[in-house]
C-alpha positions in Angstrom: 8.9 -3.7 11.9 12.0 -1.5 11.7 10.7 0.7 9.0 7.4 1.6 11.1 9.6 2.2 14.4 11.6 4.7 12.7 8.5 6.0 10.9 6.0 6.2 14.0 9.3 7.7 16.4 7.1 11.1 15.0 3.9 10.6 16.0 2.7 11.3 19.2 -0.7 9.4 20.2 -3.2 12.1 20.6 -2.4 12.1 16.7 -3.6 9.0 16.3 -7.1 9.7 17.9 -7.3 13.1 16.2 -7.0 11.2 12.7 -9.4 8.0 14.1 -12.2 11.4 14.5 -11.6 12.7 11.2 -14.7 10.5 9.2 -14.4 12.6 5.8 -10.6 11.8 5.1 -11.5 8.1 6.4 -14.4 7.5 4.3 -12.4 9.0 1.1 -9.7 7.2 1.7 -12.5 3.7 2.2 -13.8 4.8 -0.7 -10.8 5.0 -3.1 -9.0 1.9 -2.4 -11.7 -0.6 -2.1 -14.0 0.8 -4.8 -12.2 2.9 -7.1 -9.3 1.0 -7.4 -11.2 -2.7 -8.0 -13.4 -0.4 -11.0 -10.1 0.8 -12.0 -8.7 -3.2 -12.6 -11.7 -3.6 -14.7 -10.5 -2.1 -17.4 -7.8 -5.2 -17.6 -10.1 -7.4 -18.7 -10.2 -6.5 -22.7 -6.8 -6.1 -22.8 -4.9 -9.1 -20.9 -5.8 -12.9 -19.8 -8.2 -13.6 -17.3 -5.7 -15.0 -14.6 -3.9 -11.7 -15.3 -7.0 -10.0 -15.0 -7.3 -11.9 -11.6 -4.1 -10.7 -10.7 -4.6 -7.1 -10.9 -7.9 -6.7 -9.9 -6.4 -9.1 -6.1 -3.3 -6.3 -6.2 -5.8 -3.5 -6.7 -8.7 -4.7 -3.6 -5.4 -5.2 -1.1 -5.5 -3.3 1.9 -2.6 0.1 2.2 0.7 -1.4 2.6 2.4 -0.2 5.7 4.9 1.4 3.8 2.6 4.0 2.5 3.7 6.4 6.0 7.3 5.8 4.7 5.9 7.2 1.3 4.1 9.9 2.7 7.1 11.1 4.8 8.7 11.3 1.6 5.5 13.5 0.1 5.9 16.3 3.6 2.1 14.3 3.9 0.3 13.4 7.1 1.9 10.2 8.2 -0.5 9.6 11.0 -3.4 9.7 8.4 -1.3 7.2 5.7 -0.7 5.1 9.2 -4.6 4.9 10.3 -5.4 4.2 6.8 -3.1 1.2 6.4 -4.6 -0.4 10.2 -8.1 0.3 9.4 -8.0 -1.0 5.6 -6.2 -3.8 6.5 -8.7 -4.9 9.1 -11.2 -4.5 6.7 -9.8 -6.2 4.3 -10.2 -9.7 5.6 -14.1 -9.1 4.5 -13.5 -6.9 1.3 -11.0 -8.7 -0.6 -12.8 -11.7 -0.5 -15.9 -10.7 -1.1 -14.3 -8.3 -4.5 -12.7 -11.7 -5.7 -15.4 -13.5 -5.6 -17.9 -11.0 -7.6 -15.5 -10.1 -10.2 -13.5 -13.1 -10.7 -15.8 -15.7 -9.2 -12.8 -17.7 -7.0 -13.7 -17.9 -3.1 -10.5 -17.0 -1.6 -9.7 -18.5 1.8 -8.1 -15.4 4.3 -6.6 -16.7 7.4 -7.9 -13.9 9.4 -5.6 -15.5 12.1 -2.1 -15.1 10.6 -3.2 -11.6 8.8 -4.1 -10.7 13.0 -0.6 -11.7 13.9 1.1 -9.9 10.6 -0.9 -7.1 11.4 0.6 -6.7 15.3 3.7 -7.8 14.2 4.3 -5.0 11.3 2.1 -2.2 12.8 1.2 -3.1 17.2 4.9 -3.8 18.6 6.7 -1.1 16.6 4.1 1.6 17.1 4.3 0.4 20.7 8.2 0.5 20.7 8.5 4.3 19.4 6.1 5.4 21.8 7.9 4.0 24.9 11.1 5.3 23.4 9.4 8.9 22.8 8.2 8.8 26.7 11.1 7.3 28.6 14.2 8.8 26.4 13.8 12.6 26.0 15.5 13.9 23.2 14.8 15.2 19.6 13.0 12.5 18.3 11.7 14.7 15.1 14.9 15.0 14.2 16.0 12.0 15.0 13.5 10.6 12.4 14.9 12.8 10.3 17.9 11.3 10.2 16.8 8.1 10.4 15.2 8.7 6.8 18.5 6.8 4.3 17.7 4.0 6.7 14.3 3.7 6.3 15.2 3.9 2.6 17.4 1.0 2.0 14.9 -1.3 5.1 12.1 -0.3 2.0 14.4 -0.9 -0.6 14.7 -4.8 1.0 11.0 -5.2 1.5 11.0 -4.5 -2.3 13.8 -7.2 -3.6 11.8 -9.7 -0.6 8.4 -8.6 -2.4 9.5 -9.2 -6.5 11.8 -12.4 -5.9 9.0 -14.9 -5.7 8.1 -13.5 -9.3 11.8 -13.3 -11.1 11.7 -16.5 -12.8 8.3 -16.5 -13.9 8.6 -12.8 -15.4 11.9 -14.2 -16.8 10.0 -16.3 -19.3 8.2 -13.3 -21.5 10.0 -10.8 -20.6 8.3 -8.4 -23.4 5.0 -9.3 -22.2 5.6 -8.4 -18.7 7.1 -4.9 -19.8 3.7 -4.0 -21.5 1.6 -5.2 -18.1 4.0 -2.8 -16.3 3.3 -0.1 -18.8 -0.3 -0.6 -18.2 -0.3 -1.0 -14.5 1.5 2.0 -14.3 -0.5 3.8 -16.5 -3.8 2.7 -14.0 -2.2 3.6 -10.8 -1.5 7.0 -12.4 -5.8 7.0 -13.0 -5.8 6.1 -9.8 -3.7 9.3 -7.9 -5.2 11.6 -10.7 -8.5 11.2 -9.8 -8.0 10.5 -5.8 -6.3 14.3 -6.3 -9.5 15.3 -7.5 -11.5 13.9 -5.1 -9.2 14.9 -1.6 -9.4 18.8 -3.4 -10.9 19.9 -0.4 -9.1 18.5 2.2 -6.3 19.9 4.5 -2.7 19.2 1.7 -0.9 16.6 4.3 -4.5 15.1 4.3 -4.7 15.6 0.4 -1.2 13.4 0.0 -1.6 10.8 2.3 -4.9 9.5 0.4 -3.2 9.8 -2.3 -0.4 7.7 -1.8 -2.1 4.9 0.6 -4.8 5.1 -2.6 -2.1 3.8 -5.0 0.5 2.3 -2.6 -0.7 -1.4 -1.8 0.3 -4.5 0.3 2.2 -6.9 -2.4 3.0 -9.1 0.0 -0.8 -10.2 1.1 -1.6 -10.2 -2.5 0.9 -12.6 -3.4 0.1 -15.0 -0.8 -3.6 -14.5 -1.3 -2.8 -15.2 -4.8 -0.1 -18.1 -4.7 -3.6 -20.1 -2.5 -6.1 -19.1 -4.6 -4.6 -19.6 -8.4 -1.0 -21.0 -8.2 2.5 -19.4 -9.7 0.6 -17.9 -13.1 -1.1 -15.3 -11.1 2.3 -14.1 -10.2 3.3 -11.7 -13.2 0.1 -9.0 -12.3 1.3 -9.3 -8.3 4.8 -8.2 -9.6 3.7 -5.5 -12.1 1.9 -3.6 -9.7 4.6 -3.8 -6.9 7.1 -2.2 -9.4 4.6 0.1 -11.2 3.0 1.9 -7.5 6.9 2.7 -6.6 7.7 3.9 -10.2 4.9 5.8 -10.3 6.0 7.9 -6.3 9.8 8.1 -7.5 8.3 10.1 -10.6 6.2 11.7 -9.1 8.3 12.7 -6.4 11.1 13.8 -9.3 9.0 16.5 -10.0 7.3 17.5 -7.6 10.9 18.2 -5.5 11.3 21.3 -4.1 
């Protein structure tokens, strides 16, 4: 909740509704997460088990976490766009994920559209709510406010993280080599995954271009992992993991050199 306040404190509304008319960038981004990136967990399948299959292929159909916007911020991308993204996917997701999970794994997962409702206000409704009241009522630079708001934001992310893999320490802890090579090829699919979403967004505005991009690759761990932890118990835990480590390897790389 605190990482979206400080995130949203730059958005004004009529942004919201400009990105909410923009159909190509929504459709793209649609298109990448919930049907690219389930072929993409496909390839899995010859290599690893078929819980870990599972695994990757629940981590890959999960809605954009909410900390893609923090990402794109990071990336100079369009924050509002990474924002709509993460709202719309997620509310979409309480049909898609199921429905992906039970064609290519055939397990019926049970979403409790209820609680995801209630996470989804919680993380996204009351702190988007917050920075808008602040923005009206309290007139000063909010931009660079934000700005300097931005080492906060990092270590509130960096705690999400350590929240997100904890659940998974001991489990990883027991094949320690195997886990490194499911990283390597996690990381090595989420880098598919941006390649070709660059490909695709070519034509769109940059911002636009980035913020696919990174809600494309940047997914919510901690909806997988509880969607997971229901559906097939601790062993589907390792893939959850990998993937959570692997999308932020793969933007501190990437951001490495692409610096200016």
């Amino acid at each position: 909740m605190f990482l979206m306040f400080f995130v949203t404190l730059s958005i004004e509304l009529k942004e919201v509704a400009d990105t909410l008319r923009n159909y190509p960038v929504i459709a793209m981004g649609l298109f990448t997460s919930f049907l690219m990136m389930p072929l993409l967990a496909l390839l899995t399948k010859p290599f690893f088990s078929s819980i870990t299959y599972a695994g990757t292929l629940l981590a890959f159909c999960c809605p954009s976490a909410i900390v893609s916007a923090f990402w794109t911020k990071v990336f100079k991308g369009d924050v509002c766009t990474a924002l709509v993204m993460s709202i719309i996917t997620s509310l979409i997701s309480i049909v898609t994920i199921p429905a992906t999970v039970l064609i290519a794994v055939g397990t019926v997962l049970n979403v409790d559209v209820p609680s995801m409702m209630v996470n989804l206000a919680e993380i996204i409704l009351i702190p988007m709510v917050a920075s808008f009241l602040v923005r009206r009522f309290i007139h000063v630079d909010w931009d660079r406010a934000s700005s300097y708001g931005s080492n906060v934001q990092l270590g509130l992310l960096a705690l999400v993280i350590w929240g997100s893999v904890a659940p998974g320490v001991k489990i990883v802890s027991e094949n320690i080599v195997e886990f490194a090579l499911l990283n390597a090829f996690v990381l090595a699919l989420l880098g598919l995954a941006f390649a070709f979403t660059h490909f695709l967004t070519m034509g769109f505005e940059p911002r636009k271009e980035i913020s696919i991009e990174i809600g494309t690759v940047i997914k919510n761990a901690a909806l997988s992992l509880v969607l997971g932890l229901a559906a097939f118990g601790p062993s589907i835990v390792p893939p959850l993991t990998a993937n959570l480590i692997a999308q932020n390897i793969l933007l501190v790389v990437a951001r490495a050199f692409t610096r200016e």
